[in-house]
Biotite code that builds the C-alpha atoms (Angstrom):
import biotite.structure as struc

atoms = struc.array([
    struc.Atom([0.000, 0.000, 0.000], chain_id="A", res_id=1, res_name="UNK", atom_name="CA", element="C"),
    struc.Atom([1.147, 3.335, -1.016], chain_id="A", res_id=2, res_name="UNK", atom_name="CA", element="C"),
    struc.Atom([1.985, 5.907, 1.927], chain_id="A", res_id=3, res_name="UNK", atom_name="CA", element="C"),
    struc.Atom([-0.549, 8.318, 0.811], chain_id="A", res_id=4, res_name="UNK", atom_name="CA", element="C"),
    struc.Atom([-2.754, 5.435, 1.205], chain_id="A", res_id=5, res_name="UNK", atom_name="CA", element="C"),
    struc.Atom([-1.783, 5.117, 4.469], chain_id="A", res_id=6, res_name="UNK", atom_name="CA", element="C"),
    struc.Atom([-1.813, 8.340, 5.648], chain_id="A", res_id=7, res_name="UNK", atom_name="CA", element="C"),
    struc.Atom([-6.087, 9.004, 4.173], chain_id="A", res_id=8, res_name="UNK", atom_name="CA", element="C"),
    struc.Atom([-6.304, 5.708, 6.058], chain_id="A", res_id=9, res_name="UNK", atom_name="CA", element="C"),
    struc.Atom([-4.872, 7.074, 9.576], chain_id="A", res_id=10, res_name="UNK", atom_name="CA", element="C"),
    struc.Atom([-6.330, 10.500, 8.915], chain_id="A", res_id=11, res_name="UNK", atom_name="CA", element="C"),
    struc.Atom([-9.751, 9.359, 7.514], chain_id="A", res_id=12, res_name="UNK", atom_name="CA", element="C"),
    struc.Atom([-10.574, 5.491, 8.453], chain_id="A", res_id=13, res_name="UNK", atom_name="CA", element="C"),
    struc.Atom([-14.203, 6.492, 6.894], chain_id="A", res_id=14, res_name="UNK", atom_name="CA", element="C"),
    struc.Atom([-12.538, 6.532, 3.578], chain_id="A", res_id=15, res_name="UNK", atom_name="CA", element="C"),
    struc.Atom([-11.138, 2.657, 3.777], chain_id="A", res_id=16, res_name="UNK", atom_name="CA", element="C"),
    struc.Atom([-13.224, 1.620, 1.339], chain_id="A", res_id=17, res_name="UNK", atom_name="CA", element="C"),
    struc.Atom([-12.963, 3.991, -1.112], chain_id="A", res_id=18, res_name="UNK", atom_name="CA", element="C"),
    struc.Atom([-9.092, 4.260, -0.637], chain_id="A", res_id=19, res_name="UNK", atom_name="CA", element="C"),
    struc.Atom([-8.448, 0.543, -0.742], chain_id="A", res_id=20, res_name="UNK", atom_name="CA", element="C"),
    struc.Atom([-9.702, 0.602, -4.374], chain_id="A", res_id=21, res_name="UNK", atom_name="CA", element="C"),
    struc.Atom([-7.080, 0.309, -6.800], chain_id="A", res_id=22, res_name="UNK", atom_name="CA", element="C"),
    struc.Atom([-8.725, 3.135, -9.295], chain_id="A", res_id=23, res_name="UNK", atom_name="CA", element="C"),
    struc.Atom([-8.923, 5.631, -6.332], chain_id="A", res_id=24, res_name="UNK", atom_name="CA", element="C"),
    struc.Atom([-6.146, 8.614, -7.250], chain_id="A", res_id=25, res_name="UNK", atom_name="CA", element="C"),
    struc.Atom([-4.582, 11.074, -4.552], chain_id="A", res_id=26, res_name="UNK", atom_name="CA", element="C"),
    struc.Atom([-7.020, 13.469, -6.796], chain_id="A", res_id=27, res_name="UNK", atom_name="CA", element="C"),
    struc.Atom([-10.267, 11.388, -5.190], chain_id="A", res_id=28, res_name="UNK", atom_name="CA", element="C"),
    struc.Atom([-8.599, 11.918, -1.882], chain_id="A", res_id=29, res_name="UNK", atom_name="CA", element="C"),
    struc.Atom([-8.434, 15.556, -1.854], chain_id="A", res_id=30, res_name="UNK", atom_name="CA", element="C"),
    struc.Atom([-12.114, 15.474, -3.951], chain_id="A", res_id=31, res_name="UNK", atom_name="CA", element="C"),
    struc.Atom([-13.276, 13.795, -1.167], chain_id="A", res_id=32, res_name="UNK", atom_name="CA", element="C"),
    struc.Atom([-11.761, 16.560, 1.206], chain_id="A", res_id=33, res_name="UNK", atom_name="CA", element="C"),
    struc.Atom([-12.881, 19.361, -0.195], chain_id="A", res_id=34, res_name="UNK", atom_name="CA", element="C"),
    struc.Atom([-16.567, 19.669, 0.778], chain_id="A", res_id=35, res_name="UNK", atom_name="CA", element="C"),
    struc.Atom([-15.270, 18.414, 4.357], chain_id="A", res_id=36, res_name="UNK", atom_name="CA", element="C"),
    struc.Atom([-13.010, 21.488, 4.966], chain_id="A", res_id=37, res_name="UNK", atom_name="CA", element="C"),
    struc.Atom([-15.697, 23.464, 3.902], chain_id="A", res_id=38, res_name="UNK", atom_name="CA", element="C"),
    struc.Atom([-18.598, 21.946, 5.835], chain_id="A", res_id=39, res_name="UNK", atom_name="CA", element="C"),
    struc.Atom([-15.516, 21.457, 8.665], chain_id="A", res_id=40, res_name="UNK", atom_name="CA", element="C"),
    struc.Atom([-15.301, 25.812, 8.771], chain_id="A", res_id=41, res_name="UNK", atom_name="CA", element="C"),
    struc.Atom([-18.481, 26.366, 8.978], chain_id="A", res_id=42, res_name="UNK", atom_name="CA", element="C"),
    struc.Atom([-19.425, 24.207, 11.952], chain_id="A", res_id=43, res_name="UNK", atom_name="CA", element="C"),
    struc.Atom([-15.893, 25.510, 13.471], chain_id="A", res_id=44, res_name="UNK", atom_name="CA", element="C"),
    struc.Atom([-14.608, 21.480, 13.576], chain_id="A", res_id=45, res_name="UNK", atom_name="CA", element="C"),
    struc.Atom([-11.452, 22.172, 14.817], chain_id="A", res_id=46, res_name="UNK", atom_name="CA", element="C"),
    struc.Atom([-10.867, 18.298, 14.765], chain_id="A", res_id=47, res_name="UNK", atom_name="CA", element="C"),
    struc.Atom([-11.328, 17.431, 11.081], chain_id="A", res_id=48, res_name="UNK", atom_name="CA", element="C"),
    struc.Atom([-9.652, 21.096, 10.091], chain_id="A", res_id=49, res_name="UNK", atom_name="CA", element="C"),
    struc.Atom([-6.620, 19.574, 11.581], chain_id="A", res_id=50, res_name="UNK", atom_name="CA", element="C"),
    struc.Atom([-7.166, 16.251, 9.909], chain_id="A", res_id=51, res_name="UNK", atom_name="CA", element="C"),
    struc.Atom([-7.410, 17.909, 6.470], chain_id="A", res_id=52, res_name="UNK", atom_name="CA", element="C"),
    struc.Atom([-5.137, 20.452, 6.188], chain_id="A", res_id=53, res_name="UNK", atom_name="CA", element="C"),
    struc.Atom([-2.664, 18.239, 8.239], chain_id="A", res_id=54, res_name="UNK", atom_name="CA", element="C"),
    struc.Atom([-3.108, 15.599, 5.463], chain_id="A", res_id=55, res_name="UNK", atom_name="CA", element="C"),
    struc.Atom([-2.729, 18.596, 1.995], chain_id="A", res_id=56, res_name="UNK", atom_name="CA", element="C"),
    struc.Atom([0.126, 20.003, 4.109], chain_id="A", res_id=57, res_name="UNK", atom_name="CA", element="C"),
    struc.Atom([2.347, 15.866, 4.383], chain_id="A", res_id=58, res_name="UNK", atom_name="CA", element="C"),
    struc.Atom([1.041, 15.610, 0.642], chain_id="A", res_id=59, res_name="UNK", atom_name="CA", element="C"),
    struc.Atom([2.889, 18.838, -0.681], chain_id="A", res_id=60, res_name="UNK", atom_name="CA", element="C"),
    struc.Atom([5.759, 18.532, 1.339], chain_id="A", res_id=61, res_name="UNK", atom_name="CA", element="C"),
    struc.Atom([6.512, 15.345, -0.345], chain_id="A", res_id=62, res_name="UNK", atom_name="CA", element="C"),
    struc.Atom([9.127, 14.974, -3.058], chain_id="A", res_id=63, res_name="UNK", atom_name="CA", element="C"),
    struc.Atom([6.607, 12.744, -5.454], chain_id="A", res_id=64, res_name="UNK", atom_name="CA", element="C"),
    struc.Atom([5.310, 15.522, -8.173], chain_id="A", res_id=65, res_name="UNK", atom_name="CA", element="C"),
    struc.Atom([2.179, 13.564, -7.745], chain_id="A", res_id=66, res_name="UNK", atom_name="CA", element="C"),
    struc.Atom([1.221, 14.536, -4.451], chain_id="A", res_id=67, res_name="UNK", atom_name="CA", element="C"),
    struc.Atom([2.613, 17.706, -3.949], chain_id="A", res_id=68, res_name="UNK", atom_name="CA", element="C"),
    struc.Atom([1.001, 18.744, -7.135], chain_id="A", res_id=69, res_name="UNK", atom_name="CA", element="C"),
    struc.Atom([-2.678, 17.375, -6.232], chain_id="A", res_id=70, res_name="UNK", atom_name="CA", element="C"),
    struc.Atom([-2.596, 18.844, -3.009], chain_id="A", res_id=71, res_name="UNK", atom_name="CA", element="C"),
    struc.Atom([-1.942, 22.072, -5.030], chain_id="A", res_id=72, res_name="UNK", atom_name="CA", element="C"),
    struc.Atom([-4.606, 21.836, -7.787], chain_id="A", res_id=73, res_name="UNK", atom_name="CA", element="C"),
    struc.Atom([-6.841, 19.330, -6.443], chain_id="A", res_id=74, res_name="UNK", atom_name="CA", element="C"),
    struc.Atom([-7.196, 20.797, -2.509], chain_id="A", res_id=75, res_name="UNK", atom_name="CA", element="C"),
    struc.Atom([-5.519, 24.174, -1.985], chain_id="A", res_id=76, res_name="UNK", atom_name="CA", element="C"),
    struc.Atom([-6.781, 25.591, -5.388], chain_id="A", res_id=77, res_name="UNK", atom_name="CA", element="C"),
    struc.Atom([-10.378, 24.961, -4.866], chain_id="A", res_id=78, res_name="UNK", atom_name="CA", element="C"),
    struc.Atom([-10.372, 26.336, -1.154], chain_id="A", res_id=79, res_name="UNK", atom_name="CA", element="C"),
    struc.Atom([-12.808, 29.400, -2.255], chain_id="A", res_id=80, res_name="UNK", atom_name="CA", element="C"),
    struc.Atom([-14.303, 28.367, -5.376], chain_id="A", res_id=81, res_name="UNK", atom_name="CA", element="C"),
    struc.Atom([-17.222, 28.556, -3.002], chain_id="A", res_id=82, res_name="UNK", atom_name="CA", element="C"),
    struc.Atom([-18.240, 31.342, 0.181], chain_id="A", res_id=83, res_name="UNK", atom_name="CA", element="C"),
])
């Protein structure tokens, strides 16, 4: 298992299904992420804010183009596309 699998795994045990299957990109990840954060701020989850943007900040500090770089356009990108 790949460590980014790992890591949604120990951040997100919800998502074991979903990140067990082998079509499941570090793109689903952070699509599955995004309407968290946002539902996350407005409820003021402290919990799962540190979850996610603990998770997109590991992701693009890694040296793998792939995860660094859908952290960037998949996650951090999208932040405000919505109020």
């Amino acid at each position: 298992m790949s460590s980014w699998r790992r890591k949604v795994l120990t951040f997100f045990p919800d998502l074991q299904r979903e990140a067990e299957r082998p079509d499941f990109t570090i793109y689903n990840a952070f699509s599955e992420l995004l309407p968290r954060v946002r539902t996350a701020h407005q409820e003021g989850d402290t919990e799962t804010l540190r979850r996610i943007y603990g998770f997109a900040e590991w992701c693009s500090e890694q040296k793998a183009k792939d995860l660094w770089n859908a952290a960037s356009v998949s996650f951090y990108a999208h932040l405000f596309d919505s109020r």
